[in-house]
N, C-alpha and C positions, 0 to 999 in steps of 0.2 A: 356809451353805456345806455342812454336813454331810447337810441333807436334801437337797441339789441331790447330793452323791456316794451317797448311799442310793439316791436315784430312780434313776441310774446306772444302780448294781449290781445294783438291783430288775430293770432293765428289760433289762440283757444275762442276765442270768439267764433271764428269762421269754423271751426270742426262741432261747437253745440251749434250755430244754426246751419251747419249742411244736417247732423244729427237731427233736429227739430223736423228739418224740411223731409226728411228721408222719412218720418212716422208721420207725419201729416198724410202723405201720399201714399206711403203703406195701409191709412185707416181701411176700415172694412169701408165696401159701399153706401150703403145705407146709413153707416153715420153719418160718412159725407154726404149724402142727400139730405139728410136732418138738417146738419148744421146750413146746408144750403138753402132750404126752406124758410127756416126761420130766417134769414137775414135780407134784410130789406136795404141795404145799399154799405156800401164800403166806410163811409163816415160816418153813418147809422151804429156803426158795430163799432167804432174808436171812440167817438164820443159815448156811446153807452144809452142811445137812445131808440133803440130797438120795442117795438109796442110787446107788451108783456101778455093783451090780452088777444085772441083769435078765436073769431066766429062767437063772440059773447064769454068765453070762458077762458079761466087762468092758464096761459102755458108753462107746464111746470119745467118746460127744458129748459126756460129763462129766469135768471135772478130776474127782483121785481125791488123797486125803491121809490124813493120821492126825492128830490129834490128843491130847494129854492130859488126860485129866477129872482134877483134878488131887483135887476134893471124892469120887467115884467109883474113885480111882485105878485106871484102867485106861485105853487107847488108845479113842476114836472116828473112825469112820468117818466122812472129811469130803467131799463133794461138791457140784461148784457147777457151769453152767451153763459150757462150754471156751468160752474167748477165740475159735475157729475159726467156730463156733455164733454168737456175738455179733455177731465182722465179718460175716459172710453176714444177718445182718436189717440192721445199718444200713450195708449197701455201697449 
């Protein structure tokens, strides 16, 4: 019984992300190029620490926050990838 609810969850799992992976790659070009631009390394975009500002000014394709370094004590700069940017690749 337990493997017949594991295969399950195995298997709606793997159909939302082939679905995920299938509008990712459908995006138009040029968001993809966006979202490429702005990202400045693979760990940069999971931890959320993507620089918010470029060439002196705010980029508004990026949420923008603060942070506490609580070992550092001092505020960081936090930036992630804006929810606006996200729907526009999987509409």
């Amino acid at each position: 019984m337990l493997s017949i609810i594991g295969f399950v969850i195995f298997t709606i799992l793997a159909f939302v992300f082939i679905g995920i992976v299938i509008k990712v790659f459908s995006a138009e070009r040029h968001v993809y190029n966006t979202c490429y631009s702005l990202n400045t390394g693979f760990l940069d975009s999971l931890k959320g620490t993507m620089p918010t500002f470029r060439e002196g000014s705010r980029d508004y394709k990026l949420m923008a926050g603060l942070a506490y370094d609580a070992k550092n004590k001092k505020f960081v700069e936090q930036g992630a990838i804006s929810e606006n940017l996200v729907d526009e690749i999987l509409q």
